[in-house]
C-alpha distance (Angstrom), angle and dihedral (degrees) to the residues before:
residue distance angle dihedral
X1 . . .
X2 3.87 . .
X3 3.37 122.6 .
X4 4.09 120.1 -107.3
X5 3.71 121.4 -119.9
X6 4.20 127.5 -179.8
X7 3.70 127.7 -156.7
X8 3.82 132.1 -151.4
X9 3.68 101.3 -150.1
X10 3.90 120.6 -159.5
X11 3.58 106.1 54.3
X12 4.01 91.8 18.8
X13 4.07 106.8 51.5
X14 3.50 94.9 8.3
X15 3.92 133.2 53.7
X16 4.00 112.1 -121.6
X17 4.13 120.0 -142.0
X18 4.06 104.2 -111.0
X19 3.68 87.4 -141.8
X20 3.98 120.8 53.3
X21 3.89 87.3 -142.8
X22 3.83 113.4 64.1
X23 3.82 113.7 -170.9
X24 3.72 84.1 16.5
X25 4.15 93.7 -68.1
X26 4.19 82.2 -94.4
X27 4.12 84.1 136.0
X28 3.84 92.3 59.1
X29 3.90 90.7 43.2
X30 4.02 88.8 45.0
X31 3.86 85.1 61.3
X32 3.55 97.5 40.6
X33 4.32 85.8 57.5
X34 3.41 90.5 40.4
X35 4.13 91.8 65.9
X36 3.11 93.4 36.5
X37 3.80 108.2 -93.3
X38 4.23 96.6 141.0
X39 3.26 104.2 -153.3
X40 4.05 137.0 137.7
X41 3.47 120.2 -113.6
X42 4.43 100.8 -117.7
X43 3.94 83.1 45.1
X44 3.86 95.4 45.3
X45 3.92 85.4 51.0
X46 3.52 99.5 36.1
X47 3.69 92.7 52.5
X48 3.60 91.0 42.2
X49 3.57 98.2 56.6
X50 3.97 90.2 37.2
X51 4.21 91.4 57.1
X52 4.07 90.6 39.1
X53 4.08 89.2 47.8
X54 3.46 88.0 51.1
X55 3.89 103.2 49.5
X56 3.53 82.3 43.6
X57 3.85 96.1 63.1
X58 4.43 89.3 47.0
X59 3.19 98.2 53.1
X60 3.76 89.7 60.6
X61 3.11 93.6 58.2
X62 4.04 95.3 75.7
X63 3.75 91.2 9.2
X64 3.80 87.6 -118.7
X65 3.76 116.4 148.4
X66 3.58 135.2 -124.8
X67 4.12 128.2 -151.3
X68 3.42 110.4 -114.4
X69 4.29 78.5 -123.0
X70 3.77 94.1 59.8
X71 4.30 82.9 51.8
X72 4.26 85.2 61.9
X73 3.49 99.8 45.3
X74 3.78 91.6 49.7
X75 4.05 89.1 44.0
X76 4.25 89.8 50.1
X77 3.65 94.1 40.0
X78 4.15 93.8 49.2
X79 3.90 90.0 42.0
X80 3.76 105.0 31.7
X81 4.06 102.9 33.0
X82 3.72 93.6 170.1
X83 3.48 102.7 44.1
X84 3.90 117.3 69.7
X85 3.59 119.7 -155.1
X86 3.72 126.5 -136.3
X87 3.15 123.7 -120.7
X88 3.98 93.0 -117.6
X89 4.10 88.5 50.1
X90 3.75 82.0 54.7
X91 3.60 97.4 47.9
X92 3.78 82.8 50.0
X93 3.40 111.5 46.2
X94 4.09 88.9 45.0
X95 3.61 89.9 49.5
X96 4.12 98.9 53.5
X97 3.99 84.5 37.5
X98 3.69 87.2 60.0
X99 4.31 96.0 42.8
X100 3.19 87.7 51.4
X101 3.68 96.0 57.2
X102 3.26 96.4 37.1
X103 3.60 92.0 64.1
X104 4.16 94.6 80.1
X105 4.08 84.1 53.1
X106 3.36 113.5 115.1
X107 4.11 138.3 153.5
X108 3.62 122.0 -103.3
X109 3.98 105.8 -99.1
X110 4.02 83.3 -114.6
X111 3.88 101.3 40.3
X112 3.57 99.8 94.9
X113 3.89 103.9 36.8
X114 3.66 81.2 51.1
X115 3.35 102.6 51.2
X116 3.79 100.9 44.7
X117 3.83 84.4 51.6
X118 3.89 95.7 54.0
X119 3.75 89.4 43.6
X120 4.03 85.8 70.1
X121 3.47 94.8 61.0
X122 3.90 111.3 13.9
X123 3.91 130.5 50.8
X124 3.85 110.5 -122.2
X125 3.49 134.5 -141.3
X126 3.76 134.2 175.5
X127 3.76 144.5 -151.7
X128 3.68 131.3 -176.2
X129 3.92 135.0 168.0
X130 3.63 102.9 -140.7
X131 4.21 126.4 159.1
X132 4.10 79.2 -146.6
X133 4.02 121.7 37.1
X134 4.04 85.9 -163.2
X135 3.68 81.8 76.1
X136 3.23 92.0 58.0
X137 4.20 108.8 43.8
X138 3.87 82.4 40.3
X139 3.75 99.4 63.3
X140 3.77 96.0 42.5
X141 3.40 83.2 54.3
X142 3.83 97.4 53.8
X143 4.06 90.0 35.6
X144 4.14 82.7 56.2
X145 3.89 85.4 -120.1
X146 3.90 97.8 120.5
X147 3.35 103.8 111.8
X148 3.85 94.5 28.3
X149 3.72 96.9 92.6
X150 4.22 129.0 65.4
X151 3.59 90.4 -162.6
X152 4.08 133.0 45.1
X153 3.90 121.3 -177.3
X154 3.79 125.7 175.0
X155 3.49 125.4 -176.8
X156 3.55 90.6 -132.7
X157 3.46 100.5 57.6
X158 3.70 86.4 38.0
X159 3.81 93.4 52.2
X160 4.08 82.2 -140.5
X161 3.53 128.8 91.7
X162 4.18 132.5 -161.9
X163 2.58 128.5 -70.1
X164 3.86 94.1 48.6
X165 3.65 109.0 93.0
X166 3.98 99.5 -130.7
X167 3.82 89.1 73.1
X168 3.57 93.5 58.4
X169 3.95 91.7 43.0
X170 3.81 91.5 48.3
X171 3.81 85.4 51.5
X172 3.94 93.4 58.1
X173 3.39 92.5 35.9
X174 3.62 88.1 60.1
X175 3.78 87.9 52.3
X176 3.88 94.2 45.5
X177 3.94 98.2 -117.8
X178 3.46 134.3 103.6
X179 3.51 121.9 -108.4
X180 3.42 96.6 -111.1
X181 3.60 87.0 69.9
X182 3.79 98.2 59.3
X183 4.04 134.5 89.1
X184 3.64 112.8 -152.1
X185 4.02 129.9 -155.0
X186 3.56 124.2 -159.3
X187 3.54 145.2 146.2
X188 3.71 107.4 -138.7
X189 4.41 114.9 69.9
X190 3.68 97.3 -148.5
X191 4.60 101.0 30.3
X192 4.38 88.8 43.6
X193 3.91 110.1 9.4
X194 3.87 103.1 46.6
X195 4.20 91.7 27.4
X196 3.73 88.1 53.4
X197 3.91 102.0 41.3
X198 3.88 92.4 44.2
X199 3.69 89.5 50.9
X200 4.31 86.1 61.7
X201 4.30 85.7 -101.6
X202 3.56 124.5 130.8
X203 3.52 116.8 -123.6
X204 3.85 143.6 -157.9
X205 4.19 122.3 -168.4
X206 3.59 125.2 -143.7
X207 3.87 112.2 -144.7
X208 3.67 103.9 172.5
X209 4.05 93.2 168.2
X210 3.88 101.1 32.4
X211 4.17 85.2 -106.8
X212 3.91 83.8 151.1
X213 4.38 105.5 41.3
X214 4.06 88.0 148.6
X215 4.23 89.6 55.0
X216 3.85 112.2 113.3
X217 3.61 101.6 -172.9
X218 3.85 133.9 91.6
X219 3.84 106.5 -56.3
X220 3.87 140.6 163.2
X221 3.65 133.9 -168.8
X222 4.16 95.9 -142.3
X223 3.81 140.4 23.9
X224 3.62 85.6 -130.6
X225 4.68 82.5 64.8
X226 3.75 83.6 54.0
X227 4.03 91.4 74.8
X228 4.08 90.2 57.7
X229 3.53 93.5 37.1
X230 4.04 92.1 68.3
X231 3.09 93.2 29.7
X232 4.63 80.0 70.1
X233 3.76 98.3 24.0
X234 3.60 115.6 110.9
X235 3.85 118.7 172.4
Protein backbone atom coordinates (compact mmCIF):
# COMPACT_ATOMS: atom_id res chain seq x y z
CA UNK A 1 0.00 0.00 0.00
CA UNK A 2 1.68 3.44 -0.55
CA UNK A 3 2.52 5.48 1.99
CA UNK A 4 0.36 8.88 2.70
CA UNK A 5 1.94 12.24 2.58
CA UNK A 6 0.10 15.95 3.25
CA UNK A 7 1.20 19.27 2.05
CA UNK A 8 0.76 22.78 3.47
CA UNK A 9 0.73 24.81 0.40
CA UNK A 10 1.50 28.63 0.53
CA UNK A 11 4.67 28.95 2.17
CA UNK A 12 5.56 25.10 1.46
CA UNK A 13 4.98 24.48 -2.52
CA UNK A 14 4.47 27.86 -3.28
CA UNK A 15 6.55 31.11 -2.60
CA UNK A 16 4.48 33.80 -0.49
CA UNK A 17 4.86 37.82 -1.34
CA UNK A 18 6.80 39.34 1.88
CA UNK A 19 4.65 42.32 1.57
CA UNK A 20 0.68 41.96 1.44
CA UNK A 21 0.69 44.87 -1.14
CA UNK A 22 2.48 44.00 -4.40
CA UNK A 23 2.98 46.99 -6.72
CA UNK A 24 2.24 48.99 -3.67
CA UNK A 25 -1.73 47.78 -3.51
CA UNK A 26 -2.32 51.34 -5.64
CA UNK A 27 -4.83 49.04 -7.96
CA UNK A 28 -7.04 48.15 -4.95
CA UNK A 29 -6.91 51.85 -3.70
CA UNK A 30 -7.59 53.05 -7.47
CA UNK A 31 -10.91 51.11 -7.13
CA UNK A 32 -11.68 52.08 -3.81
CA UNK A 33 -11.48 56.14 -5.28
CA UNK A 34 -13.09 55.21 -8.14
CA UNK A 35 -16.55 54.33 -6.08
CA UNK A 36 -16.18 56.69 -4.09
CA UNK A 37 -14.35 55.38 -1.02
CA UNK A 38 -11.91 58.78 -0.42
CA UNK A 39 -9.27 57.62 1.10
CA UNK A 40 -5.26 58.14 0.89
CA UNK A 41 -3.20 55.54 -0.15
CA UNK A 42 -0.75 54.91 3.48
CA UNK A 43 -4.23 55.16 5.30
CA UNK A 44 -6.10 52.85 2.84
CA UNK A 45 -3.15 50.34 3.46
CA UNK A 46 -2.56 50.96 6.87
CA UNK A 47 -6.10 50.44 7.76
CA UNK A 48 -6.29 47.59 5.57
CA UNK A 49 -3.64 45.68 7.00
CA UNK A 50 -4.67 46.91 10.62
CA UNK A 51 -8.57 45.40 10.13
CA UNK A 52 -7.11 42.12 8.21
CA UNK A 53 -4.35 41.68 11.18
CA UNK A 54 -6.96 41.88 13.46
CA UNK A 55 -9.55 39.33 12.06
CA UNK A 56 -6.66 37.36 11.63
CA UNK A 57 -5.77 37.11 15.37
CA UNK A 58 -10.00 36.11 16.25
CA UNK A 59 -10.33 33.68 14.21
CA UNK A 60 -7.60 31.82 16.00
CA UNK A 61 -9.09 31.88 18.73
CA UNK A 62 -11.75 29.00 17.77
CA UNK A 63 -9.87 28.21 14.62
CA UNK A 64 -13.00 29.19 12.70
CA UNK A 65 -12.47 30.72 9.31
CA UNK A 66 -13.47 33.76 7.71
CA UNK A 67 -14.10 34.44 3.69
CA UNK A 68 -11.79 36.65 2.48
CA UNK A 69 -15.47 38.63 1.49
CA UNK A 70 -16.62 38.85 5.07
CA UNK A 71 -12.73 40.58 5.66
CA UNK A 72 -14.07 43.62 3.00
CA UNK A 73 -17.25 44.21 4.31
CA UNK A 74 -15.86 44.54 7.81
CA UNK A 75 -12.86 46.82 6.33
CA UNK A 76 -15.70 49.23 4.29
CA UNK A 77 -18.09 49.21 7.05
CA UNK A 78 -15.24 50.24 9.88
CA UNK A 79 -13.72 52.83 7.40
CA UNK A 80 -16.63 54.06 5.36
CA UNK A 81 -19.71 53.93 7.99
CA UNK A 82 -22.03 55.77 5.74
CA UNK A 83 -21.46 54.25 2.66
CA UNK A 84 -22.70 50.58 2.22
CA UNK A 85 -21.12 48.45 -0.19
CA UNK A 86 -22.83 46.14 -2.56
CA UNK A 87 -22.33 43.04 -2.64
CA UNK A 88 -20.91 43.15 -6.36
CA UNK A 89 -18.41 46.18 -5.19
CA UNK A 90 -17.41 43.66 -2.60
CA UNK A 91 -16.97 40.86 -4.83
CA UNK A 92 -14.88 43.34 -6.77
CA UNK A 93 -12.76 45.05 -4.74
CA UNK A 94 -11.80 41.52 -2.91
CA UNK A 95 -11.24 40.02 -6.14
CA UNK A 96 -8.57 42.77 -7.67
CA UNK A 97 -7.15 42.90 -3.94
CA UNK A 98 -6.44 39.29 -4.28
CA UNK A 99 -4.85 39.52 -8.28
CA UNK A 100 -2.92 41.84 -7.24
CA UNK A 101 -1.34 39.85 -4.58
CA UNK A 102 -1.26 37.04 -6.21
CA UNK A 103 0.99 38.40 -8.68
CA UNK A 104 4.39 37.94 -6.32
CA UNK A 105 3.13 34.07 -5.99
CA UNK A 106 5.23 31.85 -7.40
CA UNK A 107 6.25 27.89 -6.96
CA UNK A 108 9.31 26.87 -5.32
CA UNK A 109 11.90 26.08 -8.24
CA UNK A 110 11.63 22.33 -6.84
CA UNK A 111 7.83 22.07 -6.08
CA UNK A 112 6.71 20.57 -9.12
CA UNK A 113 9.58 18.11 -10.06
CA UNK A 114 9.04 17.05 -6.60
CA UNK A 115 5.73 16.54 -6.49
CA UNK A 116 5.20 14.63 -9.72
CA UNK A 117 8.02 12.39 -8.41
CA UNK A 118 6.35 11.62 -4.99
CA UNK A 119 3.08 11.11 -6.74
CA UNK A 120 4.73 7.76 -8.23
CA UNK A 121 5.24 6.28 -5.13
CA UNK A 122 3.25 8.12 -2.34
CA UNK A 123 -0.51 9.14 -2.16
CA UNK A 124 -0.86 12.94 -1.66
CA UNK A 125 -2.99 14.98 0.21
CA UNK A 126 -3.18 18.68 0.85
CA UNK A 127 -4.27 21.31 3.31
CA UNK A 128 -4.26 24.98 3.11
CA UNK A 129 -5.83 27.87 5.23
CA UNK A 130 -6.88 30.25 2.69
CA UNK A 131 -9.78 33.27 3.15
CA UNK A 132 -10.34 32.27 -0.79
CA UNK A 133 -10.03 28.47 -2.07
CA UNK A 134 -9.71 30.04 -5.78
CA UNK A 135 -6.31 30.79 -4.58
CA UNK A 136 -5.71 27.68 -4.00
CA UNK A 137 -7.13 25.39 -7.22
CA UNK A 138 -5.66 28.33 -9.28
CA UNK A 139 -2.04 27.97 -8.37
CA UNK A 140 -1.94 24.21 -8.64
CA UNK A 141 -3.17 24.81 -11.75
CA UNK A 142 -0.46 27.26 -12.89
CA UNK A 143 2.32 25.15 -10.82
CA UNK A 144 0.93 22.04 -13.17
CA UNK A 145 0.01 20.33 -9.80
CA UNK A 146 -3.83 19.97 -10.42
CA UNK A 147 -4.28 16.67 -10.71
CA UNK A 148 -1.29 15.75 -8.46
CA UNK A 149 -3.19 15.53 -5.27
CA UNK A 150 -6.21 12.79 -4.16
CA UNK A 151 -7.24 14.97 -1.50
CA UNK A 152 -7.90 18.99 -1.29
CA UNK A 153 -8.89 20.72 2.06
CA UNK A 154 -9.30 24.45 2.59
CA UNK A 155 -10.03 26.00 5.63
CA UNK A 156 -12.54 27.96 4.07
CA UNK A 157 -14.57 25.47 2.76
CA UNK A 158 -13.86 23.58 5.87
CA UNK A 159 -14.88 26.48 8.13
CA UNK A 160 -11.66 25.20 10.29
CA UNK A 161 -8.29 26.25 10.09
CA UNK A 162 -4.71 24.54 11.39
CA UNK A 163 -3.86 24.23 13.81
CA UNK A 164 -7.17 22.72 15.08
CA UNK A 165 -6.98 19.08 14.84
CA UNK A 166 -10.43 18.36 12.99
CA UNK A 167 -8.92 19.76 9.77
CA UNK A 168 -6.25 17.39 9.73
CA UNK A 169 -8.69 14.44 10.72
CA UNK A 170 -11.19 15.48 8.04
CA UNK A 171 -8.21 15.40 5.66
CA UNK A 172 -7.40 11.62 6.42
CA UNK A 173 -10.69 10.82 6.71
CA UNK A 174 -11.13 11.92 3.29
CA UNK A 175 -8.27 9.64 2.33
CA UNK A 176 -9.59 6.64 4.42
CA UNK A 177 -6.57 6.32 6.92
CA UNK A 178 -6.06 7.21 10.22
CA UNK A 179 -3.96 9.87 11.13
CA UNK A 180 -1.50 7.97 12.57
CA UNK A 181 -0.70 6.82 9.25
CA UNK A 182 0.10 10.18 7.70
CA UNK A 183 3.45 12.41 7.35
CA UNK A 184 2.75 15.98 7.14
CA UNK A 185 4.91 18.94 5.50
CA UNK A 186 4.54 22.39 6.33
CA UNK A 187 6.23 25.47 6.73
CA UNK A 188 4.84 27.11 9.76
CA UNK A 189 5.92 25.17 13.57
CA UNK A 190 2.84 26.02 15.41
CA UNK A 191 -0.22 26.12 11.99
CA UNK A 192 1.57 22.46 10.40
CA UNK A 193 4.12 20.98 12.97
CA UNK A 194 2.19 21.13 16.31
CA UNK A 195 -1.51 20.84 14.33
CA UNK A 196 -0.22 17.78 12.63
CA UNK A 197 1.65 15.96 15.55
CA UNK A 198 -1.24 16.63 18.04
CA UNK A 199 -3.63 15.24 15.60
CA UNK A 200 -1.42 11.56 15.98
CA UNK A 201 0.41 12.65 12.24
CA UNK A 202 3.92 12.62 11.64
CA UNK A 203 5.36 15.64 10.54
CA UNK A 204 8.39 17.14 8.69
CA UNK A 205 9.19 21.26 8.67
CA UNK A 206 10.53 23.09 5.89
CA UNK A 207 12.92 25.93 7.02
CA UNK A 208 14.36 27.17 3.88
CA UNK A 209 15.96 30.45 5.64
CA UNK A 210 16.78 29.07 9.17
CA UNK A 211 13.52 31.35 10.44
CA UNK A 212 13.21 28.60 13.21
CA UNK A 213 17.31 27.75 14.48
CA UNK A 214 15.84 26.94 18.18
CA UNK A 215 13.19 24.11 16.48
CA UNK A 216 14.02 20.51 17.56
CA UNK A 217 11.77 18.60 15.50
CA UNK A 218 12.06 16.98 12.02
CA UNK A 219 13.05 19.78 9.59
CA UNK A 220 14.52 20.27 6.04
CA UNK A 221 15.82 23.16 4.22
CA UNK A 222 14.26 22.07 0.52
CA UNK A 223 11.45 19.97 -0.98
CA UNK A 224 14.03 18.54 -3.09
CA UNK A 225 15.64 16.95 1.01
CA UNK A 226 12.18 15.56 1.36
CA UNK A 227 12.98 12.64 -1.30
CA UNK A 228 16.09 11.36 1.02
CA UNK A 229 14.40 12.02 4.04
CA UNK A 230 11.73 9.05 3.36
CA UNK A 231 13.76 7.36 1.75
CA UNK A 232 15.57 6.95 5.99
CA UNK A 233 12.44 7.60 7.97
CA UNK A 234 11.11 4.77 9.75
CA UNK A 235 8.18 5.34 12.19
Amino acid sequence: MKKVLIFDLFGTLLSVPESLFVDGGKRTWRLLKKYGYEVELEVFKRSWEDCLSRMEAESYVDCVEFHFFDFVKNFLRENFPSKPPTSSFVKLLAETFLWEWNRGVKPFDESTRVIKQLSKSHRLGLISNTHYPSLVYQNLAKAGLNNSFEVIVTSVEFGIKKPDRRIFEHAASLMGIKTGSCIYVGDDPKDDYEGAINTGMEALLIDREDRYPDFTGNRIKTLAELIPWLAKYRP
